[in-house]
C-alpha positions, 0 to 999 in steps of 0.5 A, a space after each residue: 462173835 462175828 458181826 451180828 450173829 455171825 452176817 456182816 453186812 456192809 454198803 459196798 456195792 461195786 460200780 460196773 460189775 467190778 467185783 470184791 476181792 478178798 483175802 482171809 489174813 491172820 483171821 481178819 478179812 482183807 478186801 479190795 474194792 472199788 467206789 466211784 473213781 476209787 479204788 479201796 483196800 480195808 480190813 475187818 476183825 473177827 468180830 466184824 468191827 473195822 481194823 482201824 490199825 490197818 491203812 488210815 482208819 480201817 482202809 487204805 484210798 487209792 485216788 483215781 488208780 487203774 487198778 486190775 488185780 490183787 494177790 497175796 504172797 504165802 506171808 500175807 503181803 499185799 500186792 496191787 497192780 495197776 495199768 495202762 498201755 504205757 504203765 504197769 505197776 505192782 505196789 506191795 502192802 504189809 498187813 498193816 496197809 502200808 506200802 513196804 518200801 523196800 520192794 521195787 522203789 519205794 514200795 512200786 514196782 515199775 514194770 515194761 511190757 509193751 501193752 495196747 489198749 485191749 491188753 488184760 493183765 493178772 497176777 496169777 502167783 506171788 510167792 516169797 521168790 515168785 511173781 507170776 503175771 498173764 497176759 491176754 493181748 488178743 491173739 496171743 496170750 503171755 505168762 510172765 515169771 518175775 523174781 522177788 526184786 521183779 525182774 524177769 527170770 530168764 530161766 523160764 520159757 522164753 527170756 522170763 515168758 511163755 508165749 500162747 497163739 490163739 487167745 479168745 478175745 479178754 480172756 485171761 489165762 488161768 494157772 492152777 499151781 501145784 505144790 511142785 511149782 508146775 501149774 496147769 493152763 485153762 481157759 474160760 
């Protein structure tokens, strides 16, 4: 009953090797993509037909948006970050595509990290009282824990962040979480 026997195909084809991030939600598919210069968010039923009750008509249109990663919380919010080396934000969306105002100001969360160009971030964990965020900063690399309002939690590492000598060159640090709430730490 999905799609036509069960193969969806669709046009998106990503520009710049930037890949589809997607998210199996409430049995519908969640994905982020980028167009052009846009970035967007969409969401299909299970029968392969666009939810036309998420976003605007099925999708939601990010104009011009840096955006780097995605990530979803353990109740299927949505969680968007975006960067330069002079801004940094996580905007959260509900399932139906919007933003939830209630997180940060307005559904956008500001954050202060002192980036430089060649800076790498991701959203590595989102939990209901959780937001883990890597850095790489070639040659040190950074693990950031925020709180459910996006404050940095002091009580892990260092001041809310562990700290890594030696980073390779854009390459992201990896966290494989444990149900006890320790993680391990790879790299490509």
């Amino acid at each position: 009953t999905f799609g036509t026997n069960g193969t969806l195909t669709t046009p998106i084809i990503p520009d710049n090797g930037d890949n589809i991030e997607m998210f199996l939600i409430n049995d519908k598919i969640v994905y982020f993509y980028k167009i052009g210069s846009n970035y967007k968010l969409a969401c299909i039923n299970p029968d392969g037909t666009n939810d036309l009750t998420f976003g605007n008509n099925g999708e939601v249109v990010f104009d011009g948006l840096i955006t780097k990663t995605i990530e979803k919380d353990d109740l299927n919010n949505i969680y968007i970050l975006s960067y330069t080396a002079t801004s940094q934000t996580i905007t959260k969306y509900l399932l139906n595509g919007t933003i939830d105002n209630s997180y940060g100001i307005n559904g956008v969360l500001q954050l202060n990290f002192n980036l430089t160009e060649n800076s790498l971030l991701k959203i590595e964990k989102v939990n209901i009282n959780e937001l883990f965020i890597s850095r790489a900063d070639y040659p040190i690399d950074y693990i950031y824990k925020l709180n459910s309002f996006g404050i940095l939690d002091t009580s892990f590492g260092v001041n809310g962040e562990l700290v890594f000598s030696g980073s390779y060159y854009f390459n992201l640090l990896k966290l494989k979480f444990l149900e006890s709430g320790s993680f391990f730490i790879t790299r490509n």
